[in-house]
N, C-alpha and C positions, 0 to 999 in steps of 0.2 A: 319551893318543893325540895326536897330533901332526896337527892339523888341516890345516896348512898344506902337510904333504906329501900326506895324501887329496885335500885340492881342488888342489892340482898334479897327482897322478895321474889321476885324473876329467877336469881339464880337456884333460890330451894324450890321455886315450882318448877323450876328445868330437871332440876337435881331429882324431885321425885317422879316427873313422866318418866323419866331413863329409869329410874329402881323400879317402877312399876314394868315397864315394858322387858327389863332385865329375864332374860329365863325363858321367854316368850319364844316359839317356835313359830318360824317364818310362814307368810300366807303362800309362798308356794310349796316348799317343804310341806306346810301342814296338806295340801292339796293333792299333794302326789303321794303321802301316807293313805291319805282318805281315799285316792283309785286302787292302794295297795290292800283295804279293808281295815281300818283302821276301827278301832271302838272310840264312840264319842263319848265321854262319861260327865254329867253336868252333875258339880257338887254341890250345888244349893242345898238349902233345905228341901222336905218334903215338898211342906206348903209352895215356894218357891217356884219348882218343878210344877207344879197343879197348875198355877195361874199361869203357865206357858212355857214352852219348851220345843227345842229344835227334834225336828226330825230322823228319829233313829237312835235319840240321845238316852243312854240308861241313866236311873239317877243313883247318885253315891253319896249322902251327904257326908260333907271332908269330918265330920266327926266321927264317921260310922265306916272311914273306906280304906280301914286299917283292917277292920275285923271282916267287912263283906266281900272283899273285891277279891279276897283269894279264894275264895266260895265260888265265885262267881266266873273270875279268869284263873284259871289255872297255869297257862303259860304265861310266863315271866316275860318269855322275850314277845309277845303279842303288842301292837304297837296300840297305845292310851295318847285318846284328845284330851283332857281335861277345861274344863271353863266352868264360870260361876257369874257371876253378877258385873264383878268390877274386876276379876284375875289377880283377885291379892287373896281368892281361898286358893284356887284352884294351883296358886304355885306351892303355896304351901301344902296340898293335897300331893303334887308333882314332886317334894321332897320325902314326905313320907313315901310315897310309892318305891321309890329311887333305892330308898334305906332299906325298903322292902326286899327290894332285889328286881324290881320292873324297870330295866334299864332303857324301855322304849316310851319312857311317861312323859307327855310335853303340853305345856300348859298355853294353850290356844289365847287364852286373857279371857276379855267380857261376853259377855252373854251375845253382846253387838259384833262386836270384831268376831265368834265363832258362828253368830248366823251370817255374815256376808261371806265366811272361810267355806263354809257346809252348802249354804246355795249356789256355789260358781265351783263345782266341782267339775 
């Protein structure tokens, strides 16, 4: 066996939980937002949203939540959950917002990791 190529595989799967989890707002942080009133925003698609969805969650799809979300929220400083399937929209959703000027946007990650965040409030 070829060591050297397992710990280079290991290492870039290491390498990408950590960029993935990067950016991610903590499960107690996000918890104590959420007694604060926090909006949960799930950027999936439509369809996505249709076949299930967390409770109280509005949907923004991250292609569409440049144009709707200031329709929609008008304060800036209002505190945003964001999640999506796998939290590689929903950070990128979380930069746009940012650049927006919503400096309370924090991306929750998966659709999993924001239903275990949202049912143990």
């Amino acid at each position: 066996m070829n060591w050297s190529a397992l710990i280079l595989v290991v290492a870039v799967l290491a390498a990408f939980i950590l960029l993935k989890r990067a950016g991610q707002i903590s499960i107690k942080d996000a918890r104590e937002r959420l007694k604060g009133g926090a909006l949960v925003i799930d950027v999936r698609s439509a369809g996505e949203f249709a076949s299930g969805h967390l409770a109280n969650a509005i949907n923004l799809p991250v292609d569409q939540i440049e144009a709707t979300l200031p329709q929609r929220v008008k304060d800036k400083s209002r505190v945003l959950l964001l999640h999506c399937q796998s939290g590689m929209r929903s950070g990128v959703a979380r930069k746009r917002l940012k650049a927006l000027g919503y400096a309370n946007a924090f991306n929750l990650g998966s659709y999993s990791r924001a239903a275990q965040i949202v049912s143990h409030r």
